[in-house]
N, C-alpha and C positions, 0 to 999 in steps of 0.2 A: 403380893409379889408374884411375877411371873415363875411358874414351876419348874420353866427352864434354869433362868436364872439361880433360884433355888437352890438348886442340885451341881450350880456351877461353882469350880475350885479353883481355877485359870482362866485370867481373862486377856485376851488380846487388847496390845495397845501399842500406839505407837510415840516414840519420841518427838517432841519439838523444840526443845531444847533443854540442854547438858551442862551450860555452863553455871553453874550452883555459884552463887556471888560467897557463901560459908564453905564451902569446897570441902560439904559431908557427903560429896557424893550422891548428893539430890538431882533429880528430873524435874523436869516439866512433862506431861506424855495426856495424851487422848486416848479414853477406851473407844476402841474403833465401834461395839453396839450401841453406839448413841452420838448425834449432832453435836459435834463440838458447840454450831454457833448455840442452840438452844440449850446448854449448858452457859455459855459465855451471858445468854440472855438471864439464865436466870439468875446469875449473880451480879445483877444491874437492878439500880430504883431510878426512876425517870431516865433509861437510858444513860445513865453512870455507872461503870465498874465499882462496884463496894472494895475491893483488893486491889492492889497493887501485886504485880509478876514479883514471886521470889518471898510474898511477905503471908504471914500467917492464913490468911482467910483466902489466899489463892486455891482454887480447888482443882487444879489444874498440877498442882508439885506433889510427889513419889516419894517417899525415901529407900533407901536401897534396901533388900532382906537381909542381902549378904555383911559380914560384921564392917565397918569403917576400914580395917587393917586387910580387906581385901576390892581394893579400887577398880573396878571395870564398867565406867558408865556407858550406856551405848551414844551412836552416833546419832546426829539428827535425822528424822523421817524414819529411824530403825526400826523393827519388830520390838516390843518389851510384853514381860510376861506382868501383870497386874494383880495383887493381890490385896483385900478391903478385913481387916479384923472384923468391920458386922458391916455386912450386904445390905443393912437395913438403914446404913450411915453412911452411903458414900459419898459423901461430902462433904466426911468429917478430914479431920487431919492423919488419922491412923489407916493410910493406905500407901503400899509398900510395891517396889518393881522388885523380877530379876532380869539382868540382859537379855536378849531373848535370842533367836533361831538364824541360823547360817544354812544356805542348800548345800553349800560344799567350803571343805578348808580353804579354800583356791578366792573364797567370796569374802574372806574378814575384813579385808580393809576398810571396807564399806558394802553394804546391801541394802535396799530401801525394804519395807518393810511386802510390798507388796511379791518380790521375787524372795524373800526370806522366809515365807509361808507357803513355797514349794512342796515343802515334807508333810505338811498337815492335808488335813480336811480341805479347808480354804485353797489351797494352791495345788489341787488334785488335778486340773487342767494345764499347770503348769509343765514345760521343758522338762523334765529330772537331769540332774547334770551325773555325768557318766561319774562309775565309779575310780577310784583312782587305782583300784587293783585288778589284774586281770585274771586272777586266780586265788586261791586262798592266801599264796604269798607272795607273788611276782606282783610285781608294779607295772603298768600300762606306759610306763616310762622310769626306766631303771634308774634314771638320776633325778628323781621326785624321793625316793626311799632315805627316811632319815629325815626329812623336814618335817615331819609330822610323828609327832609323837606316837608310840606303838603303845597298843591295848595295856599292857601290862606297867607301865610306866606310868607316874606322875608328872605332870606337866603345868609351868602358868607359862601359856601364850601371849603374846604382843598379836598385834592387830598387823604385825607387817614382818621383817627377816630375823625378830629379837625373840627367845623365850630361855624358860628355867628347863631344866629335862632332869626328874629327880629318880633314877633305880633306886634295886636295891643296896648299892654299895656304891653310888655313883651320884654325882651333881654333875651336872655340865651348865653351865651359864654362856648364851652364845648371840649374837649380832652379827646379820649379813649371811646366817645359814641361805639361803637363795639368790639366784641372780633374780635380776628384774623380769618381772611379767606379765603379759595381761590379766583382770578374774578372768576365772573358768579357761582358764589355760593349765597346764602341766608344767609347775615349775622344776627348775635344774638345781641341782646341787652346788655351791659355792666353795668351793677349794681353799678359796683365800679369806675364809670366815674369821671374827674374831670370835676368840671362847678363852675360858677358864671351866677348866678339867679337875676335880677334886674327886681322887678313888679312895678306895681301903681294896688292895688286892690279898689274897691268901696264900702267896707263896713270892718267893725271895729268889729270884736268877743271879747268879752270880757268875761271872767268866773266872775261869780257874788259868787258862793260858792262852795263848793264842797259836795257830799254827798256820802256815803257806804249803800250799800242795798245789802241784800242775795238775789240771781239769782239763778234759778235750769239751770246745763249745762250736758249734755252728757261728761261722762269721756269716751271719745274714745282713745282708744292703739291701736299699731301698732301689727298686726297680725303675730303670732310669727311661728303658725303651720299651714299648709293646706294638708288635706286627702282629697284623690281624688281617685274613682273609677269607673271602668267600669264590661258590661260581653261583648264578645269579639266576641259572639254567637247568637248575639239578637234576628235574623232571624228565630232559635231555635224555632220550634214548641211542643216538647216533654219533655219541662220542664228538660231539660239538659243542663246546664250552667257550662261557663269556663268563667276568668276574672283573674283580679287583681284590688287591694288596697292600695294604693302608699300615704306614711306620710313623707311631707317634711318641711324641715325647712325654711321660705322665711323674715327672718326676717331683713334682707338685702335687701328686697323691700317695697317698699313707701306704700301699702295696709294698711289699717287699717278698725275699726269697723264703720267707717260713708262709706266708699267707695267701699267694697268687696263686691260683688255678684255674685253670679250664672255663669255669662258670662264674670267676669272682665277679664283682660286678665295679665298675670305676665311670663313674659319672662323664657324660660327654663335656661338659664344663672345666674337667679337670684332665681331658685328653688334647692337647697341642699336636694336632698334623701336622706332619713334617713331610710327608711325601704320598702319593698316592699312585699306583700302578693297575694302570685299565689295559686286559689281555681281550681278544676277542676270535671265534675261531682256531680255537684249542684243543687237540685231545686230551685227555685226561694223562696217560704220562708226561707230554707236554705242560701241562698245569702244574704239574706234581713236581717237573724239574723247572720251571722256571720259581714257585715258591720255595724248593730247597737253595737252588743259587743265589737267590736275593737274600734271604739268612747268610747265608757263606758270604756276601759280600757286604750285607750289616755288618757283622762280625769284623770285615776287614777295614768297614768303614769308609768303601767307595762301590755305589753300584753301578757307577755311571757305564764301565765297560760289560759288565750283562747287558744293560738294558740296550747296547750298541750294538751287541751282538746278537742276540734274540727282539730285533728289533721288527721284526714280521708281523703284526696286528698287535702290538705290545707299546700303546704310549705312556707316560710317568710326569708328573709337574709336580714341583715342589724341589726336596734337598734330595741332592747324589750321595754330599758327602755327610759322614756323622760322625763324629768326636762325643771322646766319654759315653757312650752308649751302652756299657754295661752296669749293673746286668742287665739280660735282657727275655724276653718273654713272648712266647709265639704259640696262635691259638687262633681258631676260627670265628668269625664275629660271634655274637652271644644269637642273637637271629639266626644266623644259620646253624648252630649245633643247637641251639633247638628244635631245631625242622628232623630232627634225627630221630626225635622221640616221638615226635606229633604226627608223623608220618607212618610212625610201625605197621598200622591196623589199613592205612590207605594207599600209602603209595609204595611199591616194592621199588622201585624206581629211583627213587628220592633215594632213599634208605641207601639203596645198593650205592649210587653215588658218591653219596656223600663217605661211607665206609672207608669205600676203594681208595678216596683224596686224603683220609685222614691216616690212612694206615702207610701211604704215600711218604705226606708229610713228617719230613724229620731232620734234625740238626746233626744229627750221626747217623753214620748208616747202622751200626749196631744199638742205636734207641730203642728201648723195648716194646712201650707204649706209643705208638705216632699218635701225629694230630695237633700235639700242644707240647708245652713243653720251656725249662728254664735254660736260658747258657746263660753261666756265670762270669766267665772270662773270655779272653781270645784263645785257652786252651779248651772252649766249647765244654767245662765241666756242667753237667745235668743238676746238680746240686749244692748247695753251699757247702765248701769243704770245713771238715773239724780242724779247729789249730790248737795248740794246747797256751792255756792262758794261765798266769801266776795266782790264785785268789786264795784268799785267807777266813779259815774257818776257826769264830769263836769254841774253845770249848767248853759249857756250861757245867754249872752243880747249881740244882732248883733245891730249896728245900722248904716244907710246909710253912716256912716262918711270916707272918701275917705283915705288911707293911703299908703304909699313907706313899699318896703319892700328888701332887700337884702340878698342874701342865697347863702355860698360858698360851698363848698363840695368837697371831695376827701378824698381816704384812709389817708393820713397824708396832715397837713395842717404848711404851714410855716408863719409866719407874722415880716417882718424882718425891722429895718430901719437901713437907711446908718448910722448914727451919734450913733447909741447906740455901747455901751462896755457892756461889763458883769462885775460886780464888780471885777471880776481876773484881768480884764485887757484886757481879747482878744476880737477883733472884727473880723465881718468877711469881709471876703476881697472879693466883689461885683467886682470888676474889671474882665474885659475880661468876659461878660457875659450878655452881651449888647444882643444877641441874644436868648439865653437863659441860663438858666443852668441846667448843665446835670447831670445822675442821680450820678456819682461818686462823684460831688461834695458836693451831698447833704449827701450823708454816709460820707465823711470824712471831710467834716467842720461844715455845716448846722446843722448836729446832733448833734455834740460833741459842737457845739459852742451855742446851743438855750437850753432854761428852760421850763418845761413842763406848759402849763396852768394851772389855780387853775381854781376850779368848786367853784362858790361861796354858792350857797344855802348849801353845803357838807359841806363848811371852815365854815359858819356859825352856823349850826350842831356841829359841832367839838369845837367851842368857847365857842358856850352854853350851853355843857355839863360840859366843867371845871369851866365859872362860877358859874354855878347853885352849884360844887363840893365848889368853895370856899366861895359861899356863904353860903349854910348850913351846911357846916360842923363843926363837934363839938368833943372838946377835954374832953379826960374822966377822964382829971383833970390838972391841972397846970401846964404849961412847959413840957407836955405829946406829943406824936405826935397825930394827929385829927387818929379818927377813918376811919377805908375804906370802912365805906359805911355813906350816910348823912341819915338826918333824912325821906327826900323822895325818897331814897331807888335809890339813886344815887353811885357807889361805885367805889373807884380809877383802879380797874380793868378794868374796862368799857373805864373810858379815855384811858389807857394803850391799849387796845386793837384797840379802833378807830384810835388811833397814828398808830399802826401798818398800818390799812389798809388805812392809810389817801394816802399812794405811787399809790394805784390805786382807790379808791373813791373820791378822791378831787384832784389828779393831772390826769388832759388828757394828757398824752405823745402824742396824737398823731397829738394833736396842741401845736403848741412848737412857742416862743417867742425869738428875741435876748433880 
């Protein structure tokens, strides 16, 4: 026997087919150091197969290492690892696979065998697919973290968005953890997963009362307008300036009054020009006062009479007028107050310019900072004002007391059992569905066949407003009807209305009962 061989404990091989007609979980698989066909030749006499695929003398079938009660056969064309009880017999029956090799998580759902022998010897000339971390603990994409089971953790994986996640005091059972996406891409975290959550936590929260207290909060909006300008000349030693003044609409991007600044940065896709103002032959107070006017007449929401009046090398196309515009947000293009920095060490010129325009620039003449900057209202406030807002603070007692806890989750939730009817009579019919059931059957039986959950705290609400109705109400005289409001200022419109919205306040549609 060859000495390599010998001294060999794992052997490469690859899948050709999975489907085991006794479903033990058997292969069919080729050791990749040897001709398949000059194996297939030597189990033929006059060019006849002695075996049949799948049947005892097949020398071509595997049986799994792994025990029966743990199912994971690989794909066709996969990587498998090969292993022979005596190297001296392998042609016997008593040879064994385990699943075999993935370059990266991002590759399970499929990988041929030849890209799945990346990490070895054999695939040492192969691509390596980046890693998914870009640091001991950060992730190279923040919402990949949590699909992948951590070091410490027990895990059985699915081949695609399902696995087990077993801690130390914790199961999670989960489907749909990722959205879709290519291999060897960076998948995203799934919001709307289903799971079942099974804990054992070590301590017991209990709220002991409730309490309301006025908070002062920043009322932040979302930034409706951004003016942005530049001069275009900065280099300009002779106080001769050309530029433009650009007011766009971005109220379609996520900016608001806690987040915008100076350098934030907002996609030209999500910026809607509304006006554009080209000045030309300018001095720098001149520049400095027509960018303050055009603000003050944003603000007021007609620029048309600045630009009428300063209308000397100053033309503008696009909107005069602007409604709803606040808040609003004024800053020099992100190109030009970059030339700020980049310019230190070369141009004093640049520098000095650009300073003078920004220190210029401002929404208030007593602004501390020029250059950029928020108005909030038409009272030109710099900041989001604090308002004081009613909010209600549980108060807690934790104490060491060890408790279970269970948590299901998914966009709609079903809870069904065999033996129930619905008072009409129909039931649903669970049959052939031993493997799962699929989503057709849930639109046209599951739905039509289940009742929406009641929310009790709501249904109790709703009880204790009609008795409270029947109990104090009062009739404005003998064999009259009661009055429609009680004497505590309870009145039958109120019932009537909660009835209305009891379809979505007290019923969940989206946990649904037989």
């Amino acid at each position: 026997m060859n000495r390599e061989i010998e001294r060999q404990i794992i052997f490469k091989g690859q899948c050709i087919d999975n489907n085991d007609p006794m479903r033990l979980g058997r292969i069919r698989a080729i050791l990749k150091t040897e001709n398949q066909k000059e194996r297939e030749e030597a189990n033929e006499i006059e060019g006849k197969k002695v075996y049949k695929e799948w049947d005892e003398k097949d020398p071509f079938v595997y049986k799994p290492l792994l025990p029966f009660f743990i199912n994971t056969p690989p794909k066709n064309e996969e990587y498998v690892h090969l292993f022979y009880s005596n190297l001296d017999r392998r042609g016997s029956k008593d040879k064994y696979y385990i699943g075999g090799l993935f370059r990266s998580p991002t590759t399970t759902n499929f990988e041929p065998y030849d890209s799945a022998v990346t990490n070895i010897d054999e695939g040492s000339r192969n691509k390596k697919f980046q890693n998914l971390l870009s640091s001991e603990t950060d992730f190279r994409n923040p919402k990949t973290k949590g699909i992948y089971s951590e070091p410490n953790d027990v895990s059985i994986d699915g081949r695609g968005t399902a696995d087990i996640v077993i801690q130390d005091d914790t199961v999670v059972l989960r489907a749909g953890k990722n959205k879709p996406f290519k291999s060897r891409t960076l998948p995203n975290q799934n919001d709307n997963r289903s799971f079942l959550q099974l804990s054992n936590f070590f301590s017991d929260t209990e709220t002991t009362s409730v309490e309301s207290k006025y908070v002062f909060r920043e009322e932040n909006k979302k930034i409706n307008t951004l003016v942005e300008y530049l001069i275009t000349n900065p280099e300009n030693d002779f106080d001769v300036f050309r530029g433009e003044i650009y007011i766009y609409d971005v109220r379609s991007f996520s900016a608001n009054t806690s987040n915008i600044n100076v350098t934030y940065s907002i996609p030209e896709s999500k910026k809607s020009l509304m006006t554009t103002i080209s000045f030309v032959g300018k001095t720098m107070n001149e520049v400095i006062s027509l960018i303050n006017k055009t603000l003050d007449n944003v603000i007021k929401g007609d620029i048309k009479g600045e630009i009428n009046q300063n209308n000397e090398n100053v033309t503008y196309e696009g909107n005069d007028i602007f409604r709803d515009q606040f808040p609003i947000y004024f800053r020099p293009t992100l190109n030009f107050f970059n030339k700020l920095n980049q310019s230190i060490n070369t141009n004093v010129t640049i520098k000095k310019n650009i300073v003078r325009l920004m220190d210029g620039v401002k929404s208030i003449p007593k602004q501390e900072n020029g250059g950029y900057g928020l108005i909030y209202d038409k009272k030109k406030g710099t900041s989001a004002p604090f308002k004081p807002k009613v909010e209600t603070f549980n108060n807690q007692n934790t104490t060491n007391s060890p408790k279970s806890v269970g948590i299901l989750g998914s966009d709609e939730l079903y809870i069904l059992s065999h033996k129930t009817k619905k008072f009409t009579g129909e039931k649903i019919n669970l049959s052939d569905t031993i493997y799962k059931i699929d989503e057709s059957k849930v639109v046209d039986e599951l739905l039509p066949k289940t009742s929406s959950l009641v929310r009790g705290e709501e249904l109790l609400e709703l009880i204790q407003l009609m008795v409270r109705f029947m109990l104090e109400h009062v009739h404005p005289w003998h064999q009259l009807p009661p009055d429609t409001e009680t004497s505590s200022g309870v009145k039958s419109s109120d019932i009537r209305t909660e009835l209305q919205n009891a379809y979505d306040k007290i019923l969940n549609k989206k946990i649904r009962i037989n």
